[in-house]
Each structure stands twice: as structure tokens, then as C-alpha cells.
N, C-alpha and C positions, 0 to 999 in steps of 0.2 A: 482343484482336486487335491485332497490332502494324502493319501495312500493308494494302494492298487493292490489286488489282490491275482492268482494266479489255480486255473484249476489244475489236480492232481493229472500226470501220465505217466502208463505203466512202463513206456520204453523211451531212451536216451535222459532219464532222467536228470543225470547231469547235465545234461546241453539246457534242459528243461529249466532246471532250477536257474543256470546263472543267465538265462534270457529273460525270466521273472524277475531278476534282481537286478538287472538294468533295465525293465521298463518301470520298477519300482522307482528306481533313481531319479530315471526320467520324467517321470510323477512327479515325484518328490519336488525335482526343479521347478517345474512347469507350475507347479501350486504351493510355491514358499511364498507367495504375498499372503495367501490367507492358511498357512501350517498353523500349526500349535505351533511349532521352535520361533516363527519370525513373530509371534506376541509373548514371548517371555521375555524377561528382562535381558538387556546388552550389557557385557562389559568387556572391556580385555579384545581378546582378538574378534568376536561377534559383533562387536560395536563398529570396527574395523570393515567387518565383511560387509555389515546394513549401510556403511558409510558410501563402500564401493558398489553396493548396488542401486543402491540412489543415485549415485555420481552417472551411471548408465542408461537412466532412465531421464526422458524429458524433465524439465523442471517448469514447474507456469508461475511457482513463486513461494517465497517463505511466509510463514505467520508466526506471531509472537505467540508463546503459550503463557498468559500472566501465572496460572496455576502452578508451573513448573520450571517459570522464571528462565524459556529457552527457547530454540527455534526452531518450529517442524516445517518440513520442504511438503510445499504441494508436487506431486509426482504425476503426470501424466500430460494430458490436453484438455483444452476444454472441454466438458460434457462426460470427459471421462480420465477427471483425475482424482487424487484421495492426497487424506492430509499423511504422511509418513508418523509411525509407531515410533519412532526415534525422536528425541528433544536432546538437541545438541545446546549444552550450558558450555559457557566461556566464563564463569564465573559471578556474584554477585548481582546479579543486573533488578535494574525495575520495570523497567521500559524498553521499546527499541521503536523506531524509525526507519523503515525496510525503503531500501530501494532498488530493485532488480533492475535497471535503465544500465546503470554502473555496479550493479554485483554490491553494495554493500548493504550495512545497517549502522544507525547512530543509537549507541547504548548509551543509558542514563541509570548510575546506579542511587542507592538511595540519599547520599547526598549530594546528591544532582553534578555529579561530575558524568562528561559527556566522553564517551568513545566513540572511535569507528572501528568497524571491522569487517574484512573483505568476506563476503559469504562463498560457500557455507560455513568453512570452520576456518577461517581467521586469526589471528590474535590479537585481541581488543586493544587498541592503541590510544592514550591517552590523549585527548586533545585538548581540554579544560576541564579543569575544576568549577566548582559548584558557578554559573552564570549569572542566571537569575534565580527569585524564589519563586515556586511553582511555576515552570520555565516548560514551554512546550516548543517543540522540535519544529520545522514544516522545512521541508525541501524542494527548490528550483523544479521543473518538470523534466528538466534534462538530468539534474541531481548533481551537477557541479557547484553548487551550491546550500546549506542553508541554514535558516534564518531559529535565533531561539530568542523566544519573548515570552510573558507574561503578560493575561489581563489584568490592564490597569496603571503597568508600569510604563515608565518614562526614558528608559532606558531596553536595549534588548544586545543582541552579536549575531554579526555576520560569520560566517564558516564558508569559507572560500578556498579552495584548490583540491575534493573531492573527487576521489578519497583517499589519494594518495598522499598529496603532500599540504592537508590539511592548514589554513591561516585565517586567526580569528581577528576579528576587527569589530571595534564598542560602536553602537550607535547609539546616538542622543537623537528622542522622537520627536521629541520638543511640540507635543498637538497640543492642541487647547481642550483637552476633554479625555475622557479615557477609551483606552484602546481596547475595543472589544473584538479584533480579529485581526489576521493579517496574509503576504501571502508574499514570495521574494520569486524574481524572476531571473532567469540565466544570465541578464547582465549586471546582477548586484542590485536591482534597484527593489523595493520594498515597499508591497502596498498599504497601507492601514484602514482600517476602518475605525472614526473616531465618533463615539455615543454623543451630544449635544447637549444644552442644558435644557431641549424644548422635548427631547427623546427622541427624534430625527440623528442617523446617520451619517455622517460624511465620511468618502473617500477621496485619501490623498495620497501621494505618491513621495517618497522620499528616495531621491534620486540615487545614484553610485557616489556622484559629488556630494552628494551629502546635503544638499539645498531641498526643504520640502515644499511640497505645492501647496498650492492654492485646491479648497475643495472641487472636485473633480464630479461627483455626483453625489444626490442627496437622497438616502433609503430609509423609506419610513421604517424598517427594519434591517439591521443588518441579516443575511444569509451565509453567504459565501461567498469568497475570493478564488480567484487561481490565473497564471501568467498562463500565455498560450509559451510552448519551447521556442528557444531561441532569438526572443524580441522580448517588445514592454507593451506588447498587446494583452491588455488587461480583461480580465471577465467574470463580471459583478452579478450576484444575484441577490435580489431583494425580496426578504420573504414577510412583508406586510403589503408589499404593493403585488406580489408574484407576477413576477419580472425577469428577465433576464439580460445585461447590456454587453456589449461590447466597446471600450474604450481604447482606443487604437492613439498611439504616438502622444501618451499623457503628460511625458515629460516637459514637449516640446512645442506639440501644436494637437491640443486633447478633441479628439471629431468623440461621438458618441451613438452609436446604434442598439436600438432594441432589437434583440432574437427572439425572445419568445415572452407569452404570456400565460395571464390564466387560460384562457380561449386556447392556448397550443399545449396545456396542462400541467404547467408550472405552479405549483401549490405548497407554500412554504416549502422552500428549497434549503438546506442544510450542508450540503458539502457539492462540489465542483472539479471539472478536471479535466483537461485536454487530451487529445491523442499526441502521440511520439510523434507526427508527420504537421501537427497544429491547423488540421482542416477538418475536424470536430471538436465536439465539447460533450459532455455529460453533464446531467443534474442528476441529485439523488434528491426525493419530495419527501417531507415531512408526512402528508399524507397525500389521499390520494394516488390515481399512477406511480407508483414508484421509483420510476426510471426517466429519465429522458435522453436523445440525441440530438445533439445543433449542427445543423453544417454551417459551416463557418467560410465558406468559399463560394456558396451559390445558394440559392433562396430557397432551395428545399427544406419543407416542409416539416417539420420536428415527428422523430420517430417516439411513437409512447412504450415504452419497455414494462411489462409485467414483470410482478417476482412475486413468488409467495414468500416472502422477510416484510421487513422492514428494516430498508438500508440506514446504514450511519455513518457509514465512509465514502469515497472513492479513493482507494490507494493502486497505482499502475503497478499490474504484475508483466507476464510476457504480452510481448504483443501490442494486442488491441484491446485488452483487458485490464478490468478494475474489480476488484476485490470492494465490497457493498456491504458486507458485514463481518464483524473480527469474531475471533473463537470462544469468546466468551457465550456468546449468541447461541451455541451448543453443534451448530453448521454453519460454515461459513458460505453464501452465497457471491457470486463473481458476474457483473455483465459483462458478455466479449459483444464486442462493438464491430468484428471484424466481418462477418456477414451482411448483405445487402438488408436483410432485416435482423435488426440487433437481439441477444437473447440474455437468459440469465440461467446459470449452471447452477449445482449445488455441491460442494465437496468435503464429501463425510468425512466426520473424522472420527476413529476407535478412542475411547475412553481408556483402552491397556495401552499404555505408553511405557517407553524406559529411557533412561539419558541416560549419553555418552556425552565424552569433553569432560576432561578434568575440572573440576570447578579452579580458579585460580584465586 
């Protein structure tokens, strides 16, 4: 409710009028998410108050706005939260790499010099200059770690001590083929997935010591990668054969289990991602079902997850949830996995925005 109004009386008028104008007030508060004042522009001390009232409000997680080069806070719970009218800039950026696990994000500005910075409003801390060319981010599941590489390249860096006290380390990939994906897990160790000369993938694992393996599984297409938290439990999907595997202790003594297939509705799979407790998994499908759930601890049965999107992420926000679609998409769509049967939300977002944070 954005006003209130009060009807006329002919007696204690004064008592009258200022009981009208405290429940106007009162209005007033109760319906500042959708006011005319809280969609005009912030600055100055208003930027200040929208800062503090978000601060109040749950948060399920941030999203990068490319449009406006900054970062709006999802504000509520599942099923019922919205992107916030505020786009906090910390200056220049191109990019970010959100990780709510540990409150931060990795900025990339345009010549590829990488930051972090503590969310929500931080100040961007330099961690390296330019890495690699056309250099993408992917962080550990825990987020104490991670990994920036290029497809193609021979070379990538480790980012280790997240997010505090930030240290980079080069690696030489040294595969025999080019690297068409990858994915680094909580103990430094770094999957690869390497193209072939027959078009066949392999996965290999280049360890913390530095020593890579020997191919580990072979995808008639690559999909996706992802470390279950806290080990070098691996989890591979192949999206020419629509597959999904489990490779457990690869460094050391590699076993290999199938979770699911086409028959369980794995249908060109494209991104992957574990829960914070590492006794699920998510697929997002190229087509087909959308969604998937693996239990990763007992033989149950893969859960199929509708969405009206079409996913192309899994990024972990609070919780039990993944963010499935980024803001360019015009909505972004979120599965939370924490219900017995898993769902998919949708969290609008207003087109009237304003930034706050000084650009630096």
C-alpha cells in the first residue's frame, strides 16, 4: 500500500487529523518496497537508508547486473524474494563471480585484472593483474579457492586463501589437447577436461602437487564438471552420451560410478553442482527436463525438476539453492533443492534501478 487516506469528523478534530497522520506514516512504512520514493533514483543519504534496509532483510543472494556493471541483492526467501532496485558499483568492473558460501565476489575488470571483494559493499582488493587472455573464473564449492583459466590455453592460476588473505599460484596444464572446461576442488586439486584428436574427451586431474593423471574417463562430449565440498570427489557429465558419473579418490585409487542417465533424464547436460553438505548433485539439461537431483549417499532415484526457463547456470546462493538463470535472461530463475520434492522459484526483477557506491 502506497498512501492512506482518512475520512472527515466534525468533533476532536485535532486528535483526528494527527491519528490520520500516523497511520499514514504507518502506510507509508509498511508499503516503501513498492512507494514511488523507494523507485527513484539513490544518492547521498537515501542510498545509505536502501543500503540499511536490505541489510535487514534476508538475503538468498546477489546477481551481477552486466547493464549497469554492479550488484543487486536478491532480498527475501525462496518463493518469495525480488531482485533489490539498488545496483551497488565499486567501480569499473566487467564481470563478477558471486560466492555467498563465504560472502564474497571475484571482479574482473576490462583488462582482466581480478579482485575480490567482501559482499555486499566491500572494497575491491586487488589480487592480480591481467592472468590469462579471455580468462574465466570457477570457484571450489566451499569457495576457499579458485581456479582462472582459458579455453585452449596451457597455462591457467590457482587463487588460494579466500577471501581474505588471497595467494596466487601459476599452473602449467601440460595436456595433450586443448582444454575445453575445468573445475578445482577445496583441496587445490583441478579437473580438466581435454578435446582429443578423434573428438572424444578426457578427464584428468592435476593434482595440489602438481603431478597430472592419467585420463580418468572418456566423454563422447564434454558437459560439465564440479568437486563434491571438502574432498576430490569428482562429478562428470557427459552430454553426447547423457550420463552422469561419479569419480571418487581420482588422484589416488580412481573407482568410477554411473548416477544417472538418459532413462533418469539427463539430456545434454551443461552445468553441475553440489550441495554445501555434499550428499546431492544438480544437473541443469540443455533440453528436455530442465532440472535434475542425484542423491549422492543412497540409490534414490533422481528427482526431475520443471522450470519454465531455460537454465544455464547452477551458481549456489543460500542454502539449498542455485540460481539456474543470470539477469540478462530478463528473470532470473533459482532451484532450492531443500524440500523433499525439489522446486524452481522465479525472482523478479524491476527495470527502475539506481546505483549507489562511488564508482572508484
Amino acid at each position: 500500500m502506497s498512501g492512506g487516506f482518512c475520512l472527515p469528523h466534525t468533533r476532536n478534530t485535532r486528535g483526528w487529523a494527527g491519528a490520520c497522520f500516523a497511520l499514514i506514516l504507518l502506510f507509508g512504512i509498511a508499503g516503501c518496497g513498492t512507494s514511488s520514493v523507494a523507485r527513484n533514483s539513490l544518492s547521498g543519504a537515501a542510498a545509505e537508508s536502501a543500503a540499511a534496509a536490505a541489510a535487514s532483510q534476508p538475503i538468498l543472494g546477489y546477481a551481477w547486473d552486466s547493464s549497469r556493471a554492479g550488484l543487486r541483492a536478491m532480498l527475501g526467501v525462496p518463493g518469495a524474494a525480488s531482485l533489490s532496485n539498488s545496483v551497488v558499483t565499486k567501480g569499473p568492473f566487467s564481470s563478477a563471480v558471486l560466492c555467498l558460501r563465504k560472502s564474497y565476489a571475484l571482479l574482473t575488470n576490462s583488462a582482466g585484472s581480478v579482485y575480490v571483494m567482501s559482499l555486499p559493499s566491500g572494497e575491491p582488493l586487488l589480487v592480480a593483474p591481467q592472468l590469462v587472455a579471455s580468462e574465466q573464473i570457477i570457484v571450489s564449492p566451499s569457495c576457499s579457492k579458485a581456479l582462472v583459466y582459458a579455453r585452449g590455453a596451457s597455462t591457467g592460476v590457482l587463487i588460494g586463501g579466500l577471501p581474505s588473505t588471497p595467494e596466487v599460484q601459476s599452473l602449467n596444464f601440460a595436456a595433450p589437447g586443448s582444454i575445453v572446461g575445468a573445475a578445482v576442488g577445496d583441496l587445490g586439486d583441478v579437473a580438466l577436461a581435454i578435446l582429443r584428436s578423434d573428438g572424444s574427451t578426457a578427464t584428468q586431474i592435476l593434482s595440489s602437487s602438481g603431478s597430472l593423471s592419467a585420463p580418468l574417463s572418456i566423454l563422447q562430449r564434454y558437459g560439465a564438471m564440479a568437486f563434491v565440498p571438502g574432498g576430490d570427489t569428482l562429478l562428470v557429465a557427459d552430454s553426447g552420451a547423457n550420463k552422469v558419473l561419479m569419480l571418487s579418490q581420482p588422484s589416488t585409487n580412481p573407482t568410477s560410478v554411473q548416477l544417472a542417465s538418459s532413462g533418469d533424464g539427463v539430456s545434454q547436460p551443461l552445468a553441475m553442482a553440489s550441495s554445501a553438505d555434499g550428499h546431492e548433485a544438480f544437473v541443469a539439461n540443455g533440453i528436455g527436463i530442465p532440472l535434475l537431483r542425484l542423491d549422492l549417499v543412497s540409490t534414490s532415484a533422481p528427482a526431475k525438476v520443471p522450470c519454465a526457463c531455460r537454465p544455464s547456470e547452477l551458481v549456489p546462493l543460500s542454502g539449498n539453492v542455485f540460481q539456474v538463470s543470470d539477469l540478462s535472461s530478463g528473470t532470473i530463475y533459482a532451484l532450492d533443492g531443500s524440500p523433499a520434492t525439489p522446486r524452481t522459484v522465479f525472482i523478479p526483477a524491476s527495470s527502475r534501478v539506481s546505483l549507489s557506491g562511488a564508482p572508484q
